[in-house]
C-alpha positions in Angstrom: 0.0 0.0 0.0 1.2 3.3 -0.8 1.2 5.4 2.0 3.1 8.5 0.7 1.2 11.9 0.7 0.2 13.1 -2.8 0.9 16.4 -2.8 1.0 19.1 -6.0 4.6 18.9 -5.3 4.9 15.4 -5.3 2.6 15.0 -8.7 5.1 17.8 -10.5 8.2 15.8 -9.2 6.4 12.6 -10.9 5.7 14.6 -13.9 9.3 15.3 -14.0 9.0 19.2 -13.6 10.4 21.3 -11.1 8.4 21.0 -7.9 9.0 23.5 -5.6 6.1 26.7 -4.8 7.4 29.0 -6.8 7.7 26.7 -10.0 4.6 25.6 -9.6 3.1 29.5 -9.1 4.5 29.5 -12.4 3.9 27.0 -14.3 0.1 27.9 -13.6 0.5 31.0 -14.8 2.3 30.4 -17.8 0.0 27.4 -19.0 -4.1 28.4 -18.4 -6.4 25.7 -19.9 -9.0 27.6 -22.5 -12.1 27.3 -21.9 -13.6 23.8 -21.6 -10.2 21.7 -22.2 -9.4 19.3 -20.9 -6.3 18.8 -17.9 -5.6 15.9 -20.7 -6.1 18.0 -23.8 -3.2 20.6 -22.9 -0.4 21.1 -25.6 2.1 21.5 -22.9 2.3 17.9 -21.9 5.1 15.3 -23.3 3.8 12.6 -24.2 4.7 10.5 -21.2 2.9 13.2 -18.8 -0.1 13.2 -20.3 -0.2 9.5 -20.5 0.5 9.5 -16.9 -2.0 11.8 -16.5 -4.8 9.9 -18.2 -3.9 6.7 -16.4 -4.2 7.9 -13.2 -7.5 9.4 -14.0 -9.0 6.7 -16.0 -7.4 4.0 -12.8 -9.1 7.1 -10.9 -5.8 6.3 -8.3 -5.0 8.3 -5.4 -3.1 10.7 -8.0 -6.9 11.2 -9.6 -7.9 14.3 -6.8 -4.7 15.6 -6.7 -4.7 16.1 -10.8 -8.2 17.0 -10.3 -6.9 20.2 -8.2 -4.1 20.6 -10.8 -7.0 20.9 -13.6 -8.9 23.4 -11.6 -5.9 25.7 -11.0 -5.2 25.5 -14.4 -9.1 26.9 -15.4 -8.3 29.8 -12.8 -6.2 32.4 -12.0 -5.6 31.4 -8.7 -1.8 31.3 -8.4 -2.3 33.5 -5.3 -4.2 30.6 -3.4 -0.9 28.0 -3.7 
C-alpha cells in the first residue's frame, strides 16, 4: 500500500517538472487551460505526462484528486491561493 502523501509537489516531481512553490506558481501561470479543455487535452504535456496523467485518472488512483486540483488551477487564475 502506498502510503506516501500526494501532494501538488509530489505529482510535479512525478511529472518530472520542477516542484518546488514558486515553480509551480509558475507553471500555472504560464500554461491556463481555455475554456472547456481538458487537464488531458493541454499542448504543454510530453507525451509520457499526459499518458500519466490519463492513467491515473482513468485508474481514478490516489493521483486522480490531486490532478483534479491541478486541472482546476489550471481553469483559474488562482496562483495567489498555492
Amino acid at each position: 500500500m502506498d502510503t506516501n502523501p500526494h501532494t501538488l509537489c509530489i505529482l510535479f516531481a512525478q511529472l518530472g517538472l520542477p516542484s518546488d512553490t514558486g515553480s509551480i506558481k509558475k507553471f500555472i501561470a504560464a500554461h491556463p487551460l481555455g475554456d472547456g479543455l481538458s487537464i488531458l487535452e493541454a499542448s504543454f504535456w510530453t507525451q509520457s505526462q499526459a499518458a500519466f496523467l490519463s492513467e491515473e485518472l482513468q485508474s481514478d488512483s490516489e493521483w486522480a484528486e490531486m490532478i483534479d486540483e491541478l486541472a482546476v488551477l489550471l481553469s483559474q487564475d488562482v496562483t495567489g491561493a498555492l
